[in-house]
Every structure is written in C-alpha cells, then in structure tokens.
KEDOFI-684342 format. One record per residue (C-alpha): y, z, x; residue in one letter. Coordinates in steps of 0.05 Angstrom, whole numbers, plus 5000, padded with zeros to 4 digits. Example, Ala and Ser with C-alpha at 12.3 -4.5 7.8 and 13.67 -1.06 7.14 Angstrom:
// residues 2
491051565246A 497951435273S 
***
This chain:
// residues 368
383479725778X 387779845850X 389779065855X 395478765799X 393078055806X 399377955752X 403777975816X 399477535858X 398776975813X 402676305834X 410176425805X 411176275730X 404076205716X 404477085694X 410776945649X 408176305614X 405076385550X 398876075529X 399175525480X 395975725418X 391875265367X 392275335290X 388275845268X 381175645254X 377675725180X 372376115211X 377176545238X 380176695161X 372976745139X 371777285173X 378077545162X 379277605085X 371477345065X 374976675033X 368976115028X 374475535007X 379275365060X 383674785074X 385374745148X 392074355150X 394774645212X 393074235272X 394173525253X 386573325252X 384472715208X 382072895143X 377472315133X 373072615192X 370672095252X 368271505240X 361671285221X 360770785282X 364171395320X 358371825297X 352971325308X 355071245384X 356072025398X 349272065370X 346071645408X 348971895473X 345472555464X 339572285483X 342672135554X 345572885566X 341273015629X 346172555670X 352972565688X 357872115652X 360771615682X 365971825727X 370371185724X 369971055653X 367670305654X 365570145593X 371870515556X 376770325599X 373869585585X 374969725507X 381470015524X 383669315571X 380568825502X 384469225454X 391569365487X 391568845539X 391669325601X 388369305661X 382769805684X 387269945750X 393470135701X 388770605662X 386671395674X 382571755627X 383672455604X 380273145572X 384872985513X 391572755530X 394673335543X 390473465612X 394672685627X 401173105620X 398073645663X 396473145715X 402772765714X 406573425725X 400873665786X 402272925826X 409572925829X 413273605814X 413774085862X 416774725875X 423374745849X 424374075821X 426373935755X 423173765685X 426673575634X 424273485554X 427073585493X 428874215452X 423074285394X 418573905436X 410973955446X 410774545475X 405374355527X 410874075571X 414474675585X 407574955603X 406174425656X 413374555678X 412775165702X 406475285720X 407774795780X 413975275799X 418874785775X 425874945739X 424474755661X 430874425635X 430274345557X 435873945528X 438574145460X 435773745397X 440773295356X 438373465283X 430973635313X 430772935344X 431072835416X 438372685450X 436772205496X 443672045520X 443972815530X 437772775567X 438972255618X 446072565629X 441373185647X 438572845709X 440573075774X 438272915849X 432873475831X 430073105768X 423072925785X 419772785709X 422472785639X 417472835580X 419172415513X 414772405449X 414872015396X 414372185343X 415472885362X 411573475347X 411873885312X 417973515281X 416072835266X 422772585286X 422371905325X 428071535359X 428270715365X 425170205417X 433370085433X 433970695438X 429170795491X 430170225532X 436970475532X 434971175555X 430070765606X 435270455638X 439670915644X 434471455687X 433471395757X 427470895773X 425671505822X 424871975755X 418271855726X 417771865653X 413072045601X 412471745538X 406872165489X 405271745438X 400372155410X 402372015336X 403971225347X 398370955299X 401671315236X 408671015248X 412070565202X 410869845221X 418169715195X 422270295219X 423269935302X 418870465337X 417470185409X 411070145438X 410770455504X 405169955525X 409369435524X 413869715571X 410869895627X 411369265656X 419969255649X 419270015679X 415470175732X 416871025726X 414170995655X 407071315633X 404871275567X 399871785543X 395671675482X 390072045446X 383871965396X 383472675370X 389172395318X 388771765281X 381771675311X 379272255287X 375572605352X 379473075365X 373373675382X 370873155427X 377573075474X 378172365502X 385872065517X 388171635567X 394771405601X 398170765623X 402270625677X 403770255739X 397070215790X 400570665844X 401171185792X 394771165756X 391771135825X 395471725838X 392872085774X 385871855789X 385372135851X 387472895834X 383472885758X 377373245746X 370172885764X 367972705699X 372372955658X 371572585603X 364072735573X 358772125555X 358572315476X 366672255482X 366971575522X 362271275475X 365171495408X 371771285432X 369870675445X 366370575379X 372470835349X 376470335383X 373569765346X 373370065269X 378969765250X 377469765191X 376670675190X 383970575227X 386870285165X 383570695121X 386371275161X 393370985148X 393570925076X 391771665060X 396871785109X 401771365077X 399471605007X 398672315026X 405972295053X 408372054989X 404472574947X 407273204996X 414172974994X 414572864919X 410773594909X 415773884965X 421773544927X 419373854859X 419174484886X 426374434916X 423074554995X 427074065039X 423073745103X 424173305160X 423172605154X 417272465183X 413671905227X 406472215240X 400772535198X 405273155185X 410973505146X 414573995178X 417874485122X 424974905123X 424575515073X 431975705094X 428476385105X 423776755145X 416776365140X 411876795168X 410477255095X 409976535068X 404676325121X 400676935119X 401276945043X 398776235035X 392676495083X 391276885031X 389876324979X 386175965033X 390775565056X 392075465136X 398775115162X 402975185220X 408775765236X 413475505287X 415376135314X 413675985373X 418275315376X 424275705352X 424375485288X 422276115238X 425075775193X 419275245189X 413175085170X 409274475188X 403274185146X 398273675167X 398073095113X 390473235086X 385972835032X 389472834960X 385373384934X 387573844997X 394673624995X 394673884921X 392074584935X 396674724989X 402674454937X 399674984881X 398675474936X 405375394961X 408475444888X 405476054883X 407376334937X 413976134925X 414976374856X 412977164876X 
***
C-alpha cells in the first residue's frame, strides 16, 4: 500500500485509542473452553430487561420493514410524563455516549479546550480530541472529581467541561452544593455536561443533585442519561439528554437520522413505566453492595466507596496476573489500566449467587 492514510487522517484521530469494552464470555469461551462464566465487567444489570421491556421490543419486530421514527414521539412523550421535561428540551441518542459525542461535534472546535476530570469516563477524552481540541484533565482529589480545581482550569479557550456522577469507573460522587457551586462559578459561555449515567443507583440520603432539576437555574448545563444501566437495555442503546431548547436544537440538527432503532424506542419506553423492575433493580443493588463489601472487607481488599452498581478494587499491587488469573476461574471484571490505575480492579455488583463466585474466585486467587 503506496498511500499512509495514518498521516492523512484529521489530527488526533491516529493517536487516540479506541475505547475498549469488557471482554465478552464468548470471547473466554473460546478462549480457555470455560462453559460457566460470570460477566461482571461492564456494569450491565444482572436481573436482565424487563418483562414489559421484552414484551414491547417483541412486538416491534413485526414493524422492522420501516424506519423508526426519526423524532422520537412517543419516547420523548414518556420521557416529558416521567421527568417533567419538554419534548423541545429533549435529544435522543445511540446510547448516551453518542450525546457526549454530539455535544463535543456542536460546540468545540479546533483548538479549544475540554476539560474533565482525572479517572474519568474515558469517552470524554476521546470526543476531545478527535474534534482537534486541547484535552485538559484535572488531577483527581482522592479519585473524586476537584471541582474547584476544575473551574479554576477555565480559561478564555474553555469551550465544554464533562462532569459525571457518580464517576466511572470510580463510583465517587460529589454533592448537589457542590455542584451548584462549581455551576456558578464557570462561565455561562462554557457549556457543561453532567453524565448521570449511574443516577438511579444513588443513595436517596447521601444529597446527590439531580441534574434535571437544574437546567432551568443553568442554561450551559446538559444532562445525559442512559437505559443500558439501571434499565437494563444496554445491547439495545437508547439515552437521551436534557438541556436548554437552543442546545438540544443544536444537537438535533447534527445527530444521526434515526438513530435510535424502533425495538429500542419502544422498550425504553416500556421500561420507563416498570417501576416496579426499577425498584427491584435497586435492592439487589443495595444488597449486592452490602454482600461485596463485607466479602472484600473479609478478605482485607480495600475499595472505593461507591455510588453506582460497581466496586472498584485497590490490590496495592499490580492487578493484571489477578485479572487474567480470575479469567481463568471464569470470572470477568475490569483492569483499569487503561485509566491509570493498575492498581485497580472494578467489579459490576451482580445477582447474589454471582457476587459469591467472584468473592471465592477472588480468594483464590489471592491466597496463591
């Protein structure tokens, strides 16, 4: 091949690289011929969709010879009866994390700024700098994000921040205060994203905002959520974001026709309105949490305290033998190498039985 299309790809795009997923079961089937595997790596919901979830996606097979529709009426209906938010205020997304895409192709350019936080999703330093812009990643305080340290980062060339909460892959969260406090201290010119991708497992007592409620006290704010978490679709891809109408307009007009499939808008919406799955979801999340950090304590493993459906681990030592050794008993979590942090280890909260094999598994491990 005479032509390096390395070199004529847009700047930053050839030096970024790809995100990678938690490795699949099938994947460690094939691998070392295991038959029992517990996937804990990717934060999925271990109760599986729900049944009103699976009824609608059904049912919208039989209607796969048209096009979806484009605007998302009847969801973004579901979404304005639920939250309160108008269809004008609303964009739908391939998952949430095309929403952070978009956000990042509408107002960064070349050379502009993006701030987010040290141990942060690492999706937003992907967006970053694949629209050319200058990636400014402000050092964690204990794993959490500093937001005072982060609005002191803006500068004339700011032009988005990312925020999550809670965090992944940490789990650390930071106070509705504390974020109005961070809110208005940043430029109104700055546009803000809030992920709450992992709001539904948050404590109802620990004074987590909700970033729906704000966007009416701050215009620059969008707030991204997702169902492939607590809703439990996430191989179907469906999020959405809120925010003022100019932006969402904005968003609207550069995201993909139909991006969001029929089967996904209809299960969503089904999901939506199983409250009753939602709370179910919650308790093995809250009991599951219990039952890892008790085994984790017993086994003298420290972890961050956590506000979402995960763990994530320090083994004051290298953890990749420990990942790759836990493979082989058939047991999947997450290395987070690629965070900086080889120290760690992060482990989706599963059903009871599941949490228990990967505590055995992990004794094991550790006792070689």
């Amino acid at each position: 091949m005479s032509i390096d299309f390395y070199s004529r790809a847009v700047p930053g795009v050839a030096t970024l690289s790809p995100y990678r997923p938690g490795k699949p079961a099938g994947e460690l089937e094939r691998e070392l011929g295991l038959t029992e595997i517990v996937g804990l790596a990717s934060n999925e919901n271990p109760l599986g969709p729900s049944r009103h979830a699976l009824d609608a996606a059904a049912a919208a097979l039989g209607r796969l010879e048209r096009y979806p529709d484009g605007a998302g009426f009847e969801l973004k209906a579901a979404l304005t009866r639920v939250y309160g938010l108008p269809a004008e205020r609303l964009t739908l997304g391939n998952g949430s994390n095309e929403l952070l895409n978009l956000v990042a192709r509408v107002f960064v350019r070349p050379g502009d700024e993006v701030i987010y936080s040290q141990y942060a999703f690492i999706a937003y330093s992907i967006a970053a700098r694949a629209c050319q812009a200058k990636a400014v990643e402000v050092p964690a305080l204990n794993y959490a994000h500093d937001l005072q340290a982060m609005a002191a980062a803006v500068t004339e060339r700011t032009r988005l921040i990312y925020l999550a909460n809670p965090n992944n892959p940490t789990g650390t969260a930071f106070a509705d205060a504390e974020l109005r406090a961070f809110l208005d201290a940043v430029p109104e010119r700055v546009v803000v994203v809030l992920d709450e991708a992992y709001t539904e497992y948050v404590d109802p007592d620990a004074g987590l905002p909700n970033g729906l409620e704000l966007i009416d006290d701050y215009p620059n704010l969008v707030v991204t959520r997702t169902f492939s978490k607590a809703f439990g679709l996430a191989g179907l891809r469906v999020g959405f974001a809120a925010a003022n109408a100019q932006i969402s307009d904005l968003m609207n007009r550069i995201r993909e026709p139909f991006n969001v499939n029929c089967v996904a808008q209809a299960a969503a919406v089904a999901a939506l309105d199983d409250r009753d799955y939602l709370q179910r979801t919650l308790d093995n999340n809250r009991l599951g949490r219990r039952q890892l950090s008790d085994g984790l304590a017993r086994l003298s493993v420290a972890f961050l305290a956590s506000q979402g459906n995960f763990l994530t681990l320090d083994l004051e030592r290298d953890a990749q033998p420990v990942f790759d050794a836990l493979l082989r008993h058939g047991v999947i979590v997450r290395p987070l190498q690629p965070y900086d942090m080889p120290r760690h280890l992060r482990v989706t909260i599963g059903l009871e039985r599941e949490n228990a094999r990967f505590l055995d598994a992990l004794e094991r491990v550790l006792s070689c």
